[in-house]
N, C-alpha and C positions, 0 to 999 in steps of 0.2 A: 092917853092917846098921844100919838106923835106924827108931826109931818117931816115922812123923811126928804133929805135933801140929796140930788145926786151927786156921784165924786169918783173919782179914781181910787182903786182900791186895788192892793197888791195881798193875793190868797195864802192864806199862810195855817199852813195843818199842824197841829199840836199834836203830837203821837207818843207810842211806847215801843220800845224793841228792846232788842238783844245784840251784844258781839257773838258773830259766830265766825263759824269759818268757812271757806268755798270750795279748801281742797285741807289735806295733812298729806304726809310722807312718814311712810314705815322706813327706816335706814336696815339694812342687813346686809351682812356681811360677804362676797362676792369670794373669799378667800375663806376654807376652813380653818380650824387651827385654833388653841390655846387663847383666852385675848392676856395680855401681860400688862396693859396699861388701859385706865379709861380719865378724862377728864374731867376734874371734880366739878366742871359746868354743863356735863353729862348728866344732868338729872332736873328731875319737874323742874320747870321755872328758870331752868339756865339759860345762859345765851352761848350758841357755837357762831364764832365770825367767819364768812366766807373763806374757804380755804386753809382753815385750818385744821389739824387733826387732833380728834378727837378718843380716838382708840386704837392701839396697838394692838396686834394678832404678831405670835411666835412667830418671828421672821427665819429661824433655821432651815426651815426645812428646804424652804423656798430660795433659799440664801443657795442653798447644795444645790438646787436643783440651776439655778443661773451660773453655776463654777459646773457642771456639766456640761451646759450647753455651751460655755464658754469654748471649753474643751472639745467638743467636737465640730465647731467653726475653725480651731486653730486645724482641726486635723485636714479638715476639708477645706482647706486655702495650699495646704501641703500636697495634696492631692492633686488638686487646678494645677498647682507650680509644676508639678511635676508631669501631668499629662500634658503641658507644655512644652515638655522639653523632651520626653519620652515619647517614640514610637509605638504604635499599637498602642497606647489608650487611648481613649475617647473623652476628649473636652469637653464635649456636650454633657456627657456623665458627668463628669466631674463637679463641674459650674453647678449643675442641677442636685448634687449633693451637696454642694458647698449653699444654695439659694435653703431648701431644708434644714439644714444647720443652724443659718440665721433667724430663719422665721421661726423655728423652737426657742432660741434663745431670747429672741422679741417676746414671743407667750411667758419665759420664765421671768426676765423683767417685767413685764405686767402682772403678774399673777403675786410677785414679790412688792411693788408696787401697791395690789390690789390690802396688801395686809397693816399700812396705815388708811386710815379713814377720815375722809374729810369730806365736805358739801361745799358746790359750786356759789354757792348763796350764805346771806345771815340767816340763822333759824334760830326759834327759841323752841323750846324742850317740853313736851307736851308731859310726857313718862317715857322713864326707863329705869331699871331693876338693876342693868347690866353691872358686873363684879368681876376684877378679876380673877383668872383661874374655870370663868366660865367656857365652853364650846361653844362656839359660833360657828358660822356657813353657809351658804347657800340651803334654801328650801330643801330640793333634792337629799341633803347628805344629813341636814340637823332637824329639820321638821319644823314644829313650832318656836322652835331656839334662835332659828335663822333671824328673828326681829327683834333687834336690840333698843330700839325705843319710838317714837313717836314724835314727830319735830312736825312746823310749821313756818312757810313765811312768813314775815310782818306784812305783807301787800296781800296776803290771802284772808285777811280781818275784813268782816264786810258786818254790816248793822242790817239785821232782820226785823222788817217792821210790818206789823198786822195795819188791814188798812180795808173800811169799807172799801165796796164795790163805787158804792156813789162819789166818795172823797176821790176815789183815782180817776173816776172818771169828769173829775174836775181840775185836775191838773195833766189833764191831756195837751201835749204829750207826757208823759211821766218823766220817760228816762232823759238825764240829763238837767233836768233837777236840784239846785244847790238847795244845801240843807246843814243846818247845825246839831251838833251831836254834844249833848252831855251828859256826862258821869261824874263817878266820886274819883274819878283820875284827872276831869276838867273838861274844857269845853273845845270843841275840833270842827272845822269845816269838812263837809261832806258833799258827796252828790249821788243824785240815782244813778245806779247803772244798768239795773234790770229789774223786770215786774215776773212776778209768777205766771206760769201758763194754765195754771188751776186757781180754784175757791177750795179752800177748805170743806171739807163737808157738814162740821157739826158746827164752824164758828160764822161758816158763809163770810167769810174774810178773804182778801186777796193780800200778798206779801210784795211789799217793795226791797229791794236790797240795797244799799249804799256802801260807797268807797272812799275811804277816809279821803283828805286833800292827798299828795306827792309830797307836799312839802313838811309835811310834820315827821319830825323825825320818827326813826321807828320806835325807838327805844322810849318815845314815851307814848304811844299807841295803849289801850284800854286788853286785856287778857281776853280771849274767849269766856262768853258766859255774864258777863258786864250786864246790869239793867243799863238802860240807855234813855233818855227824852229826847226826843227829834221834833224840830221844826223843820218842816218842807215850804221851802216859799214856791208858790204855784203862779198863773200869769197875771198880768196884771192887766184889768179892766177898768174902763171909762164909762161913765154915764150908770152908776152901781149905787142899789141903793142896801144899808146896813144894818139890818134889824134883828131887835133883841129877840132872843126864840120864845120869847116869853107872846109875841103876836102871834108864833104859828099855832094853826089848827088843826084837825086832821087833817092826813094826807097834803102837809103844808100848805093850805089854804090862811086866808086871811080876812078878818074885815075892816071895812074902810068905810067912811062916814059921806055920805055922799048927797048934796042938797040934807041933811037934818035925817037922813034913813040909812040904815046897814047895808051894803054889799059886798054881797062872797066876791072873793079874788083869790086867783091862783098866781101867783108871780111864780116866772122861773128861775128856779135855781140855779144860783153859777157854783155854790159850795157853803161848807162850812167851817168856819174857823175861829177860835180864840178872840176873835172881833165880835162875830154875832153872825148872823144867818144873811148870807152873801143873795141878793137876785138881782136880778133885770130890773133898770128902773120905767116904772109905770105911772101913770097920773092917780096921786094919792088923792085926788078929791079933799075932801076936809081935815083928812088923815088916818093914821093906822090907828085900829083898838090894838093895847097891849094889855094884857093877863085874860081872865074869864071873866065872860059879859053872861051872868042867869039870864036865861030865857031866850035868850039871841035866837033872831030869826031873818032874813030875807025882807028888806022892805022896814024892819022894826024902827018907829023914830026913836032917837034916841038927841040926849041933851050933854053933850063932850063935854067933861071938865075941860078948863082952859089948856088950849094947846102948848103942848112942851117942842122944841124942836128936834129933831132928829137928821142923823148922816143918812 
């Protein structure tokens, strides 16, 4: 038996998850053509740094097509000069063949442009096959060829964690939530960012998602797929009393010694956690039974081995 005492207590959930991820990006290729070069950090487990490139597409074709276009801006600047200076042309024409001119030659620079590959962002490399001598392209022109590997950012790593129904509803609010994350890569500050809008159906579990801190670099963040331990500290309460689950009874009832006889009690729960079984504190009378009492009943007197204390 034990008489607990009240105290401040800060709720702290002991869990299991996963690194997963919240989004991926398919890369392909915007330019058809040949590729001539791919980057040996082009493959599972690489890193591409923002802005770099990372695959070369046969720039010829595209190269001819920009020395065209070139050539029919010089013609149509000849033309303007001329319906300038020239009676009976039309400058209006002209200007509006020379404004055509440009804007083709704008599409051939882009499209020449479009044949190095590079990401506005750091990504690491999920898969890719891509070799070259392969065909690349757009959807439309290559089909299933068009997607030459599979990348992610470091900030779209998020920790999936299973999560009674009851435990979330003791760390209400959820989101926003700081919480510890560790692996066999080490240990990272986290926080909630969002709860699932479903249960499970076979697990009747709810799913909290977490985002690593800002500040951890990326490059040493945990891979998709990571087992993970998560500690969620939840709010913290005053006047709480902290018992081993070894006193709950069905339907987390309890009993309590009261004048030298048993009383059922229902204390309320505030949660559960790696501490012991969190409630409301209530007037323990002479104190809590902890383990299995044969025979207990309502009323039964009963003779307490000497009191031990209790949070």
């Amino acid at each position: 038996m034990i008489v607990p005492s009240p105290a401040e207590h800060v709720l702290k959930l002991d869990l299991t998850g996963t690194v997963t991820l919240d989004r991926k990006l398919a890369v392909v290729s915007e330019a058809e053509g040949r590729v001539v070069w791919v980057s040996a950090d082009f493959v599972n487990g690489g890193r591409i740094p923002a802005n770099e490139v990372f695959v070369r597409i046969d720039p010829r074709e595209y190269q001819l097509e920009v020395r065209f276009a070139e050539m029919a801006v010089a013609k149509a600047e000849s033309q303007v000069r001329l319906a300038r200076r020239t009676a009976g042309l039309t400058v209006a024409e002209a200007e509006a063949g020379l404004g055509q001119a440009e804007a083709k030659l704008a599409l051939a620079k882009l499209q020449l442009e479009r044949t190095e590959i590079s990401l506005p962002f750091d990504a690491r490399v999920m898969s890719s096959e891509l070799e070259v001598g392969d065909l690349v392209g757009p959807p439309d022109a290559v089909g299933k060829l068009s997607v030459l590997g599979i990348v992610y950012r470091p900030d779209a790593l998020q920790v999936r964690v299973p999560i009674r129904v009851g435990d979330l509803d003791s760390l209400e609010p959820a989101v926003g939530r700081p919480a510890r994350v560790r692996t066999v890569n080490g240990t990272y500050e986290a926080r909630v960012v969002r709860i699932s809008s479903v249960v499970a159906p076979e697990s009747r579990l709810a799913h909290v998602f977490l985002k690593f801190s800002g500040e951890i670099p990326r490059t040493e963040l945990p891979v998709p797929g990571t087992f993970a331990e998560v500690t969620i500290l939840g709010p913290s309460r005053d006047d709480v009393f902290v018992l081993p689950e070894a006193a709950a009874r069905a339907q987390d009832g309890i009993w309590i010694v009261r004048d030298g006889a048993l009383r059922a009690l229902k204390p309320a729960t505030i949660g559960r956690s790696s501490d012991g079984w969190v409630v409301e504190a209530f007037e323990p009378g002479e104190g809590v039974v902890v383990g299995v009492l044969a025979g207990a009943s309502e009323g039964l007197r009963v003779s307490p081995d000497p009191v031990s204390s209790g949070r």
